[in-house]
C-alpha positions as CSV (number, residue, x, y, z in Angstrom):
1,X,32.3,-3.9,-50.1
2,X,35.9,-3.5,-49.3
3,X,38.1,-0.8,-51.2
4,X,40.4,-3.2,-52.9
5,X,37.7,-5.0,-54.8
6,X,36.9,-2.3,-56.7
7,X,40.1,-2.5,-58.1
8,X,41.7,-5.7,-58.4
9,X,43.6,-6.6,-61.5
10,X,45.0,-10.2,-62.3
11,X,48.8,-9.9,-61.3
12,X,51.6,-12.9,-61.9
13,X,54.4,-15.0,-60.1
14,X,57.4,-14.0,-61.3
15,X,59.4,-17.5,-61.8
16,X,63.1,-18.2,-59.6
17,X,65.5,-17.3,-62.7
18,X,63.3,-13.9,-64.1
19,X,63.4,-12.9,-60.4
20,X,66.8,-13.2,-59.5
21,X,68.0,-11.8,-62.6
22,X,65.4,-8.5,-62.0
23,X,67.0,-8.1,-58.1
24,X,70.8,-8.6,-60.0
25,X,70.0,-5.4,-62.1
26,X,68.1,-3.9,-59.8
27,X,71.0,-3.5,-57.5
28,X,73.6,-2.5,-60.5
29,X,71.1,0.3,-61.8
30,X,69.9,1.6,-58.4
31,X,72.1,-0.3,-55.5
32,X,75.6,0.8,-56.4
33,X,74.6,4.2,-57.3
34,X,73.5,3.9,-53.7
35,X,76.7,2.1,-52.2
36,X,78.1,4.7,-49.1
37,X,74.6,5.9,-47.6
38,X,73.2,4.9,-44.8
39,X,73.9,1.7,-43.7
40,X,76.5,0.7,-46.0
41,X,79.6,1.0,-47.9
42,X,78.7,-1.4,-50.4
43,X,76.0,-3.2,-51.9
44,X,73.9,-4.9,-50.1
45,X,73.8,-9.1,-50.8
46,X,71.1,-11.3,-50.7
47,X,69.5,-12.4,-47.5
48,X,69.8,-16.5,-47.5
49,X,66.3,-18.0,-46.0
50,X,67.1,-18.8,-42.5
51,X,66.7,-22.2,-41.2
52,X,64.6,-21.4,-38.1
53,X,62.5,-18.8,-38.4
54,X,62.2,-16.7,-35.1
55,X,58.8,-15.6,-35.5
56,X,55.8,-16.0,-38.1
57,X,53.4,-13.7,-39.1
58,X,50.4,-14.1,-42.5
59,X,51.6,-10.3,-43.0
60,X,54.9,-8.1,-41.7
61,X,54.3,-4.2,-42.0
62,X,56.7,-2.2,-41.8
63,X,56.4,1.4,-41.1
64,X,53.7,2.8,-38.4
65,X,52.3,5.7,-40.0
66,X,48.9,6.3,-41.7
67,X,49.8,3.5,-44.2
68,X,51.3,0.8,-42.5
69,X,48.8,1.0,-39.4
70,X,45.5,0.8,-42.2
71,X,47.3,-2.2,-44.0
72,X,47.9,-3.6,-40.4
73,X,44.2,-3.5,-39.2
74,X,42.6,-4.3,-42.5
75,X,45.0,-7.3,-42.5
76,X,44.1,-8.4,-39.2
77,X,40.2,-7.7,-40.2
78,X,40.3,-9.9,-43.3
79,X,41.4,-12.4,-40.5
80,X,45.6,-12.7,-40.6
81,X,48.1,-12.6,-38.4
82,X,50.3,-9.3,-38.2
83,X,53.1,-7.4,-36.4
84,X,53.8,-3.8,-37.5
85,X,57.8,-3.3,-37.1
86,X,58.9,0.5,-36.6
87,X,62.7,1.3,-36.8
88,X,62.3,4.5,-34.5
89,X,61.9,4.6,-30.4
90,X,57.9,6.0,-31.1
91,X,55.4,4.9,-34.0
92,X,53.7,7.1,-36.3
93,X,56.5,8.6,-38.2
94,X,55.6,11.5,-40.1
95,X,52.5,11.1,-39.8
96,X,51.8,11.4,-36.2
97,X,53.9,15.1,-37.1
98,X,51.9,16.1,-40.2
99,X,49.2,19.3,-40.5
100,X,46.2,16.7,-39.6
101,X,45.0,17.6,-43.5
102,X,42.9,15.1,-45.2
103,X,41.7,15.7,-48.7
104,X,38.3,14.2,-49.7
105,X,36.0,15.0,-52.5
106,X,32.0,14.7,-52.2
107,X,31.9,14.5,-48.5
108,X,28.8,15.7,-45.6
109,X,30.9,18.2,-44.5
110,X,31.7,20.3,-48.4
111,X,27.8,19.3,-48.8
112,X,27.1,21.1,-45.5
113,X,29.0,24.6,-46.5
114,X,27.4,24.3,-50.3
115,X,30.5,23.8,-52.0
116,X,30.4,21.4,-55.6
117,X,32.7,18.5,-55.4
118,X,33.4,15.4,-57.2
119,X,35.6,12.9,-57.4
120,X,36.2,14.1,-61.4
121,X,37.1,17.5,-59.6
122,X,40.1,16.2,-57.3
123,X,41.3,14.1,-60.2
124,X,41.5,16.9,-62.3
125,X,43.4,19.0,-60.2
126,X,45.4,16.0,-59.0
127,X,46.7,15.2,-62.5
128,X,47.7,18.9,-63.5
129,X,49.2,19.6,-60.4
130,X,50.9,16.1,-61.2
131,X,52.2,17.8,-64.3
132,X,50.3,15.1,-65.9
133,X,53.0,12.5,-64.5
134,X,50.7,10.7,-62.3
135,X,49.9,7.0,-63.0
136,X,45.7,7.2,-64.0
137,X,45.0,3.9,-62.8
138,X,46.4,4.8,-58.9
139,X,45.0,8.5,-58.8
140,X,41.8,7.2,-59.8
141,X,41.7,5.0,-57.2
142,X,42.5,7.2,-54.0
143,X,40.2,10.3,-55.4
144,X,37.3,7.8,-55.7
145,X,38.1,6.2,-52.4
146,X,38.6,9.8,-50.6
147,X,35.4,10.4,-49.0
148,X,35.3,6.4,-47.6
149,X,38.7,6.8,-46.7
150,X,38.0,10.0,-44.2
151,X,34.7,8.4,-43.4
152,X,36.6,5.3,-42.2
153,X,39.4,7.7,-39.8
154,X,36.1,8.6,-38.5
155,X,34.5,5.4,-37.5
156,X,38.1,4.7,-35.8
157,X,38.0,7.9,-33.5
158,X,39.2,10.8,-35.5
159,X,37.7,13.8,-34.7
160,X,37.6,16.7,-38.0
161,X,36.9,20.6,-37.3
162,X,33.3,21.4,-38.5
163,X,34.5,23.0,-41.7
164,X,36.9,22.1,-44.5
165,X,40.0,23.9,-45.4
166,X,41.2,25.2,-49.0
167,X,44.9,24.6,-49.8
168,X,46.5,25.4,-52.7
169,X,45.9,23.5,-55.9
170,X,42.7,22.3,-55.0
171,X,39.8,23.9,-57.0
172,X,37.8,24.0,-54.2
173,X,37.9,23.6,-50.5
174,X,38.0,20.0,-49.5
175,X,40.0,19.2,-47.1
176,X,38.8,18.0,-43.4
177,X,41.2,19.3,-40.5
178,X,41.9,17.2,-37.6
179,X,40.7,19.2,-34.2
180,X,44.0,19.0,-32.5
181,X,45.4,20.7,-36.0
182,X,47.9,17.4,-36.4
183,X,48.4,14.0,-37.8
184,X,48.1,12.8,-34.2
185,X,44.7,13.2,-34.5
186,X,44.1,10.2,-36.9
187,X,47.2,8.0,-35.9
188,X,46.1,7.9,-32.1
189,X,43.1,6.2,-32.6
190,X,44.7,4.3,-35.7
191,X,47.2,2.9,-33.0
192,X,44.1,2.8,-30.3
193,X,42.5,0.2,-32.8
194,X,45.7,-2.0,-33.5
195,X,46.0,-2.7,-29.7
196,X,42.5,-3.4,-29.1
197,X,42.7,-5.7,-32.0
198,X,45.6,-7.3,-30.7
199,X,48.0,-6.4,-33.2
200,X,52.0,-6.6,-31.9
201,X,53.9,-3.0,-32.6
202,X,57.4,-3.7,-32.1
203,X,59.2,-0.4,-31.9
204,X,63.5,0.1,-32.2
205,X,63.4,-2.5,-35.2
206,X,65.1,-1.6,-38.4
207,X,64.1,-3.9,-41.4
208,X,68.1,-4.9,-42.8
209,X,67.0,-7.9,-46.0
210,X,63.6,-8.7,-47.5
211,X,63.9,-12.4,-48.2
212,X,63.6,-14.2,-51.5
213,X,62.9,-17.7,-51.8
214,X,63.1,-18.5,-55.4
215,X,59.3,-18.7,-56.5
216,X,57.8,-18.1,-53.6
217,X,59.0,-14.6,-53.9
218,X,59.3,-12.7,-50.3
219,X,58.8,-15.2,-47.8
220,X,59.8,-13.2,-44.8
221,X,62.5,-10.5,-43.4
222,X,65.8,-9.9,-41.8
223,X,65.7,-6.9,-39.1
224,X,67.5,-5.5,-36.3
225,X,65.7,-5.5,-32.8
226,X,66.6,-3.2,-30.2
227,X,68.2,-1.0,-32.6
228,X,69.7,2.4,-32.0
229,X,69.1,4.9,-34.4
230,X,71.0,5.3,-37.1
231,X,73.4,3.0,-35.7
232,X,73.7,0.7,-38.5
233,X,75.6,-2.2,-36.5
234,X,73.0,-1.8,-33.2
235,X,70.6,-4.9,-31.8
236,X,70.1,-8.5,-32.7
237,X,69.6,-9.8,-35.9
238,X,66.4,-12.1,-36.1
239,X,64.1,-13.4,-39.1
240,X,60.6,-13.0,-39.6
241,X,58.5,-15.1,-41.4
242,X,55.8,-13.8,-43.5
243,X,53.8,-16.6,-44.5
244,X,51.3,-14.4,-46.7
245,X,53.3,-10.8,-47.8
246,X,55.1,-8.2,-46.4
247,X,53.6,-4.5,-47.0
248,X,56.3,-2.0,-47.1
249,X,55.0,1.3,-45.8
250,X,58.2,3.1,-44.3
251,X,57.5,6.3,-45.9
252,X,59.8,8.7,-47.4
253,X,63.4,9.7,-47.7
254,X,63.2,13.8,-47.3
255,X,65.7,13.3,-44.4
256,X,68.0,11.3,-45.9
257,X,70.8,14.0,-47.1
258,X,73.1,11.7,-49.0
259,X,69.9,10.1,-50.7
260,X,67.9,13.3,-51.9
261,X,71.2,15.2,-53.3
262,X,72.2,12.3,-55.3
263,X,68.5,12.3,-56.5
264,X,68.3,16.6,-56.5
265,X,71.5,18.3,-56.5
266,X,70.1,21.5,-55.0
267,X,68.8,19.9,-51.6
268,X,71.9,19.4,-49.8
269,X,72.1,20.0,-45.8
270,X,71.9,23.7,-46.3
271,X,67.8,22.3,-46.3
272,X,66.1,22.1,-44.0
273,X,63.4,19.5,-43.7
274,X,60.1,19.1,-42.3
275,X,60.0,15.4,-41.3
276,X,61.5,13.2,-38.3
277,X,64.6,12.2,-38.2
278,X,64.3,8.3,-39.6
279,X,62.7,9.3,-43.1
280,X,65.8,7.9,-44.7
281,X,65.9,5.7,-47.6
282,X,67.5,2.1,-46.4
283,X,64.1,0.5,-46.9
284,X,63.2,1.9,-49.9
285,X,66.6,1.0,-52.0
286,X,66.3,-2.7,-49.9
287,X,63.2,-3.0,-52.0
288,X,65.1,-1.8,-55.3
289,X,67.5,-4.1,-54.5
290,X,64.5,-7.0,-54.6
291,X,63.9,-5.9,-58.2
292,X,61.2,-3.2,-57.4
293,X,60.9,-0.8,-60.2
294,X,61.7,3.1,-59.2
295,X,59.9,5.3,-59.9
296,X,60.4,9.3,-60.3
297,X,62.8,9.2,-57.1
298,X,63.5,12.7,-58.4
299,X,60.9,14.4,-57.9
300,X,60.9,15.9,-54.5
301,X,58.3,18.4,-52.8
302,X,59.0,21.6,-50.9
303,X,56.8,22.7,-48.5
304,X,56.3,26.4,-49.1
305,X,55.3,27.4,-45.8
306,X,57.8,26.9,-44.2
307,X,59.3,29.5,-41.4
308,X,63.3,29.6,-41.5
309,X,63.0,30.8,-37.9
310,X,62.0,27.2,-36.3
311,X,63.3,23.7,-37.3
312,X,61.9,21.2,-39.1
313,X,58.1,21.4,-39.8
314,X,57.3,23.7,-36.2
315,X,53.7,25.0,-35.9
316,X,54.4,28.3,-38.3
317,X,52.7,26.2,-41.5
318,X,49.3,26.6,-39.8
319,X,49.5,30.0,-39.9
320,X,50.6,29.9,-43.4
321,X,47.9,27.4,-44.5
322,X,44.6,28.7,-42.7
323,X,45.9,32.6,-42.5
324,X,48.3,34.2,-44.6
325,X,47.4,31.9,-48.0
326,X,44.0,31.8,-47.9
327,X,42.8,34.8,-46.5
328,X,46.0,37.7,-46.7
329,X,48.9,37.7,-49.0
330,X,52.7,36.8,-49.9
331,X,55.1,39.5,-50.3
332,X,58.4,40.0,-51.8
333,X,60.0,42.5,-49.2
334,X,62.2,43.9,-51.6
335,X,59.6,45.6,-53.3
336,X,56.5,44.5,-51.2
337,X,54.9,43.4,-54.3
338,X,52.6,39.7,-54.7
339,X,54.3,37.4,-56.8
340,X,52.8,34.6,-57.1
341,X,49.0,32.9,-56.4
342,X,49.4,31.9,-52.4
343,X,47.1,29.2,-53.2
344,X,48.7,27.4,-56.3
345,X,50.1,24.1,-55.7
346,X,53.2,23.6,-53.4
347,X,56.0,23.9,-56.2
348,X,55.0,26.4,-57.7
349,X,54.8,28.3,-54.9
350,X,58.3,27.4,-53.3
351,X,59.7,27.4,-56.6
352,X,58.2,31.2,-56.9
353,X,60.3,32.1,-53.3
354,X,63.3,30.4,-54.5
355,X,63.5,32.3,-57.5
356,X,63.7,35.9,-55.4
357,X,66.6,34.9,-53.4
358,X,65.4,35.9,-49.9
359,X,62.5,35.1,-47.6
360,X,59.0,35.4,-48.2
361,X,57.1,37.5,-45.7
362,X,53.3,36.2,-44.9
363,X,50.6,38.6,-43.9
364,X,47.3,38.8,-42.7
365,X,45.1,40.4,-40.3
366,X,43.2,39.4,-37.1
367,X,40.4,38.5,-39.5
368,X,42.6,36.5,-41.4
369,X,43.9,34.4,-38.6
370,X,40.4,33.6,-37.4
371,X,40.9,29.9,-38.1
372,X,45.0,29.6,-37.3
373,X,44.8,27.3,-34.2
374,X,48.2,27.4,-31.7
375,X,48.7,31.1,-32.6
376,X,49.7,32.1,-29.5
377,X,52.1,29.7,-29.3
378,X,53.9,31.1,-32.6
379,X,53.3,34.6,-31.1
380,X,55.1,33.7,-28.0
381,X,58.2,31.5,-29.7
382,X,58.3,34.6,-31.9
383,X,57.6,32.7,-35.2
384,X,54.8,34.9,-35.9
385,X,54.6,38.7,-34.8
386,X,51.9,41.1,-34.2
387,X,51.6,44.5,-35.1
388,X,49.2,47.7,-34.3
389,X,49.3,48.7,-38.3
390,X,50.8,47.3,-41.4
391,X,53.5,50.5,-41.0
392,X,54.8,48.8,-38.1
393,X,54.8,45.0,-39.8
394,X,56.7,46.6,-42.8
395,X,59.2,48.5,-40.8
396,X,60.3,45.5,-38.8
397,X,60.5,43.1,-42.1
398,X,62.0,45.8,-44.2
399,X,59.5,45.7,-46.5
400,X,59.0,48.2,-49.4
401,X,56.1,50.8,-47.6
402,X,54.7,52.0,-50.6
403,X,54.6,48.7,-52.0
404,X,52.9,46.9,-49.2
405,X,50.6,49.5,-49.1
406,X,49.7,49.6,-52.8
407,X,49.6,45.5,-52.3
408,X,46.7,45.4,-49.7
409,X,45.2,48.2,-51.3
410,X,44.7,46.1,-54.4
411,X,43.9,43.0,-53.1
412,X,41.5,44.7,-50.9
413,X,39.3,45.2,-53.9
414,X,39.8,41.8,-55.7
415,X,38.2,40.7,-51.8
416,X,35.1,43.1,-52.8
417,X,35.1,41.8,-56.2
418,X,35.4,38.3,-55.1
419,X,38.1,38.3,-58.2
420,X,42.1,37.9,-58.4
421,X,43.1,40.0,-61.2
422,X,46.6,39.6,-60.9
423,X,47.3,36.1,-59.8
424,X,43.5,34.4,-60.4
425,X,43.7,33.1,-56.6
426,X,40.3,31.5,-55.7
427,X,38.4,33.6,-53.1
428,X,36.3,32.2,-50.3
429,X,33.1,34.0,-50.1
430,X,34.4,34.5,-46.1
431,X,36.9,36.5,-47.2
432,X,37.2,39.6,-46.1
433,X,39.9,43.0,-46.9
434,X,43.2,43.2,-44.9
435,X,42.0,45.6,-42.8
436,X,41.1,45.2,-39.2
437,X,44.0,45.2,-36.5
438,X,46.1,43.5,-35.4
439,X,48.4,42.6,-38.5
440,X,50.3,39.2,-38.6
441,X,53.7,38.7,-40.5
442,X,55.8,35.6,-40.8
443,X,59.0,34.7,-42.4
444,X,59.0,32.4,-45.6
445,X,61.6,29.7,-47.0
446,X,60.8,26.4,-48.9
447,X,62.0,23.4,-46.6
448,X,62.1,19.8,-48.0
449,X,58.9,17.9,-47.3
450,X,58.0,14.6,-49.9
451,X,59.2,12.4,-52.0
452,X,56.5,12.0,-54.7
453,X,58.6,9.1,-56.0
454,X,59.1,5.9,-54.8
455,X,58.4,1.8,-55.5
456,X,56.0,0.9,-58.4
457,X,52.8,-0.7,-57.2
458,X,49.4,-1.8,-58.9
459,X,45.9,-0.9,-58.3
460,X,46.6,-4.2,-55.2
461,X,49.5,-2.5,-54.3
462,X,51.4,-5.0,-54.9
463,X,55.2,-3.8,-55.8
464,X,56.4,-4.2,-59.6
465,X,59.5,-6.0,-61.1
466,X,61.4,-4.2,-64.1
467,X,59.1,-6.1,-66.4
468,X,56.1,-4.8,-64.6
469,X,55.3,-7.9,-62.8
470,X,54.1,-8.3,-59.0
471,X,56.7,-9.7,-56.9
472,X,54.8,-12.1,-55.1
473,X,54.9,-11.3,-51.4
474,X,55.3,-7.7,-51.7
475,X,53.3,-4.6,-51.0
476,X,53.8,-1.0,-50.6
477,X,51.2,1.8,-49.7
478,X,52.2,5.4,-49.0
479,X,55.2,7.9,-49.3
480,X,57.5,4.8,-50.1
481,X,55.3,4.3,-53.8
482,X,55.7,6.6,-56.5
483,X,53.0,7.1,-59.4
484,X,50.3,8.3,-57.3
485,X,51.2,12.1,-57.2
486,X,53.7,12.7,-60.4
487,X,55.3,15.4,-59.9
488,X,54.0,17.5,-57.7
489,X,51.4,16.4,-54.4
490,X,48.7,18.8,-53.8
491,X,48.4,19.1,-49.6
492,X,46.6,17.0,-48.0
493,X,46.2,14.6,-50.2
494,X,49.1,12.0,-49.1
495,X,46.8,11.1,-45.9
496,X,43.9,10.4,-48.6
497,X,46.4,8.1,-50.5
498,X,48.0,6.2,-47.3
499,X,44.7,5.7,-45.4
500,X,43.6,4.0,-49.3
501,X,46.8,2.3,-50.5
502,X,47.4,1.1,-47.3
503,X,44.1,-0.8,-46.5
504,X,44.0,-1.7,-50.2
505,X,47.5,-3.3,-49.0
506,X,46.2,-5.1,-45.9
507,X,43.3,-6.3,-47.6
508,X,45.7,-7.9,-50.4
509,X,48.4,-9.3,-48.4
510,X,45.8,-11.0,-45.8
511,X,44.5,-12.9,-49.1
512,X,48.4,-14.2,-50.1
């Protein structure tokens, strides 16, 4: 049994008049306050239905990351015809840059180390990370559909580390860790299995218009091959017809500047961001001009492992992530006091760093960098540093001695304890005291990362009108929906919900 029918719901055509009028207000409530990014100084206008097609296709995709290369292969499964279009020079997108984290509840490999999962679990945690702001209906679908999800990387080619990993928010640890410690790892053999199956990737093609033909809803697109990026004005314009649905899967917009401070004041280009250069928003506010509803386009993540002394997301995270948070601790230098618990969910965290003013220093000991793949590469591009004795770590980061000191002394004993008095962070029972040399420190500053929000989609992920009707011939899967995550996404999980959304997608668009 496929994914998707364990969630269908009965969804509407929206009629010629009702949709027009939903695109009209679309592009007054979203579109204008949008006019002068990217692409355009004004509004964008409706894309007229050409009278030669140039191509046909039963589904378009655009975007070649986790979510757009599931919907393409599922689509091509369930027997259509598919291109994936990808605006940028190489596919994968953020994902081929990401950790390689994959969160999954119930799986062989938690059952393995002993550890109690359930798909209630990762809902639980999912929605109060979420701040409670996550639409039920599509949480419960991507934590039940976890463990398949992984399962299914797996049958593709991907290749996990024999162990899970615990990142913060997550109760417990559940989160399978690509070998090669990247995204790479899941989107090579993703892209492996779309050639094989015969599945066109055009890269250098930016999507310009979706195109509306009355009651027939999206009948097909308007893009730019050959294009330059972000040369708005670069390649040749040719039209695509999609003769079953389009499935919008372009990600996010952390790396669109003008976008993300009209949505958060704060993150202007003084922020750095973790993800390539063409997570911009010109295909998410082309869907908003269609009449898809936004939702919580606020709401946008900071990765708080992030090391101000590389750009964008670098290798540092890792030692963040499988040293310093799980098995050391986060210090203020000013007074070399803990301040927050390193494994709570990402904006807490981040929010908690911000609040001090200054960087963060990371620390842990060789014990605690047992699992941090590439460390010699950090150690040698002088991300992280190594130190005989915690003396020498403080000295260099001006951190408070006596402070540091007192610190590790402390969370020494909640170790032997196996309990976080101060902070309540979960211990793994491999944990062991900051003790053994050498000692590892490593500069701390939030950098921007997701955009929880996004297009409104179904449990079919099909894309919603302002009335919260499917527009017929559109889907979305991925960092382009919003609803999923609310308002804060635990790590890891956003793999979980492309690999889901986006076969759910395929599966959806192949049927018409």
């Amino acid at each position: 049994m496929t994914m998707a029918k364990n969630h269908e719901v009965n969804g509407a055509n929206v009629s010629r008049r009702g949709f027009l009028k939903k695109a009209g207000g679309a592009a007054a409530g979203v579109g204008l306050a949008a006019s002068g990014l990217m692409f355009s100084g004004k509004p964008a206008q409706a894309a007229e239905v050409p009278k030669k097609w140039d191509k046909e296709y039963d589904v378009v995709v655009i975007g070649s990351g986790f979510a757009g290369l599931a919907a393409a292969i599922d689509a091509k499964t369930a027997g259509a015809s598919v291109i994936v279009l990808e605006k940028m020079p190489v596919p994968g997108g953020n994902s081929i840059i990401n950790g390689g984290l994959m969160a999954a509840a119930g799986t062989p490999l938690q059952k393995k180390e002993g550890i109690k999962d359930s798909p209630e679990l990762m809902m639980k945690d999912t929605l109060k990370a979420g701040l409670y702001m996550n639409h039920p209906e599509l949480a419960r679908i991507f934590v039940d559909d976890s463990a398949a999800a992984v399962e299914w990387t797996i049958k593709l080619g991907a290749k996990y580390k024999d162990r899970v990993t615990h990142l913060g928010g997550h109760t417990v640890p559940r989160s399978y860790y690509t070998t090669n410690s990247s995204g790479a790892g899941i989107v090579r053999p993703m892209l492996k299995k779309v050639k094989e199956m015969g599945i066109p990737l055009q890269k250098k093609t930016l999507l310009e218009n979706l195109i509306i033909d009355g009651d027939k809803g999206v009948v097909g697109v308007k893009v730019r091959e050959k294009y330059a990026f972000p040369k708005k004005d670069s390649g040749k314009v040719v039209y695509i017809k999609a003769k079953k649905g389009v499935v919008m899967a372009s990600g996010g917009f952390a790396n669109d500047v003008a976008f993300r401070t009209i949505q958060d004041p704060k993150l202007d280009k003084s922020v750095d961001c973790t993800n390539h250069p063409g997570a911009t928003a010109e295909s998410l506010l082309e869907a908003f001009r269609c009449g898809a509803t936004p939702v919580q386009v606020s709401w946008i993540q900071l990765g708080p492992w992030g090391c101000p002394d590389e750009k964008g997301m670098g290798i540092g995270y890792i030692f963040a992530i499988s040293g310093a948070f799980p098995f050391g601790v986060m210090v203020d230098p000013k007074d070399g006091k803990r301040f927050v618990n390193e494994l709570a969910n990402r904006k807490i965290r981040a929010d908690a760093i911000l609040k001090t003013g200054h960087y963060a220093i990371g620390v842990a000991d060789q014990n605690g960098v047992k699992y941090t793949a590439k460390l010699d590469k950090m150690l040698e591009r002088g991300i992280v540093k190594k130190f005989n004795t915690l003396d020498e770590l403080a000295a260099y980061y001006k951190i408070d001695k006596k402070g540091l000191e007192k610190t590790v002394k402390d969370y020494n004993s909640y170790v032997k304890n196996g309990n976080d008095k101060e902070f309540g962070k979960p211990l793994r029972k491999s944990a062991k005291p900051i003790a053994t040399a050498p000692f590892y420190g490593m500069r701390l500053w939030p950098k921007a990362h997701h955009t929880m929000g996004g297009l409104q989609i179904n449990p079919k992920a099909q894309v919603l009108d302002l009335t919260g009707e499917p527009i017929k011939g559109l889907y979305a899967a991925g960092e382009i929906t919003g609803g999923v995550h609310g308002a804060v996404r635990l790590g890891s999980n956003a793999t979980t919900d492309c690999i889901v959304f986006g076969r759910i997608a395929g599966q959806n668009a192949a049927k018409g």
